[in-house]
N, C-alpha and C positions, 0 to 999 in steps of 0.2 A: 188589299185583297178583300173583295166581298163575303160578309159573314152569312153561314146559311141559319138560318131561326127554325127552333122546333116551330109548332105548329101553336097559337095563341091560347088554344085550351089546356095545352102540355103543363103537366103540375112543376111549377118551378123546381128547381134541383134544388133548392135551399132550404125545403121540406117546411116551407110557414105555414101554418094553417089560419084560418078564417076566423070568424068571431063563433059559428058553427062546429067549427074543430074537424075543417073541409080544408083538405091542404089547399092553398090559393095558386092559379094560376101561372105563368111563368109573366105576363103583359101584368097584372094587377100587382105582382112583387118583384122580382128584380128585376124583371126586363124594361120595365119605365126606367131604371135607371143603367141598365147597360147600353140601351138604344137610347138614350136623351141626355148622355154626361151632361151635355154643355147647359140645358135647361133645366133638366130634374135632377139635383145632386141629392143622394142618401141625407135623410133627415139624420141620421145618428149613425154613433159607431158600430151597434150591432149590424143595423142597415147596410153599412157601404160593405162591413166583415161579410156576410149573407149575399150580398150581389158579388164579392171578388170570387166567391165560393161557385158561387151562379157560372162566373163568368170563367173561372179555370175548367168547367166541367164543360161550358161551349164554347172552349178555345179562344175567347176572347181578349188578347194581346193587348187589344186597343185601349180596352177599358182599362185591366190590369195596370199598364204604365200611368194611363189619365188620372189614376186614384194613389198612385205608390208616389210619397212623400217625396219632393225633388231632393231632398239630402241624402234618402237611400235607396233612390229606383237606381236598376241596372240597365244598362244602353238596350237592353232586347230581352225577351222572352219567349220561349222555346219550349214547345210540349212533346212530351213521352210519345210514341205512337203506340194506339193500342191501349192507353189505361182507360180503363174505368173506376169514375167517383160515386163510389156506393153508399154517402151519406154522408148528412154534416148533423154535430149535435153542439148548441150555442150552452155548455154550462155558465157562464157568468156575464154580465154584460156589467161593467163599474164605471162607474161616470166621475171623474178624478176632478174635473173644474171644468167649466162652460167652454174651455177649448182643449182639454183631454178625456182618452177614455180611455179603457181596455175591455178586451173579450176574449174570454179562455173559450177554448170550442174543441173539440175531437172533428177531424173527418176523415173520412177511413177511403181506401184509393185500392186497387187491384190491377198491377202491371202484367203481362199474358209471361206465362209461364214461370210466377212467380206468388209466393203466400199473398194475402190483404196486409195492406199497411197502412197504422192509424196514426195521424199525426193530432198531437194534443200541445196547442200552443197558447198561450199568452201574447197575444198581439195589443201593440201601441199603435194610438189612431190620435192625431193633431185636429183640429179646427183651423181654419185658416181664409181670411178673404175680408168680403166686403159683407155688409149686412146682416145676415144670416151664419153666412161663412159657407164651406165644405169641407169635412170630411175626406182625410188622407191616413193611408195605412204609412207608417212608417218603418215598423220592424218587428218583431215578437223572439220569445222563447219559447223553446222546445219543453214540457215538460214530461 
């Protein structure tokens, strides 16, 4: 099914900011790598954490399985109708060895006729490939 794209000046939902302190673009931060898996894979784990975040908030399925580790992706992915994602905040980004990371993060979600709910996890991200590699989320805790 064809994905529809905010508009290229749209501030990315992953709330990055610039070297300005100008949140950056949705094309300048995640969306090169939600619209270019195959060619621009996330340089790190905060990166790809920040694009799945990108990409839950623009239903983007495709990418979500593309990047979810083959030992724990699930056959499908299915979104709420109605939520909205009111922010991600990246406390830690730990870089474990040249092909592990982790990044604790808050991101806070609003289901329609229901409180905001902040989910604050611990996700595991592998390296994996040829050369460089890419970056695959594997699983995280809930904290």
């Amino acid at each position: 099914m064809p994905h529809s794209s905010p508009p290229v000046s749209a501030a990315c939902p992953c709330g990055r900011s610039g070297p300005l302190g100008k949140p950056l673009n949705l094309d300048a931060c995640c969306g090169r790598f939600i619209n270019n898996f195959e060619i621009t894979p996330a340089p790190d784990a905060e990166s790809l954490m920040r694009s799945r975040y990108s990409a839950f908030v623009l239903e983007r399925d495709d990418y979500l399985l593309a990047t979810w580790h083959a030992s724990h992706r699930p056959p499908s992915i299915s979104f709420d109708a109605g939520v909205k994602w009111l922010g991600l905040e990246v406390r830690q980004h730990r870089v474990l060895d040249a092909c592990h990371a982790e990044v604790e993060f808050v991101a806070r979600q609003k289901s329609p006729g229901s409180p905001a709910l902040r989910l604050h996890e611990r996700s595991r991200f592998v390296r994996e490939g040829e050369g460089a590699g890419r970056w695959y989320y594997i699983d995280g805790d809930q904290l």
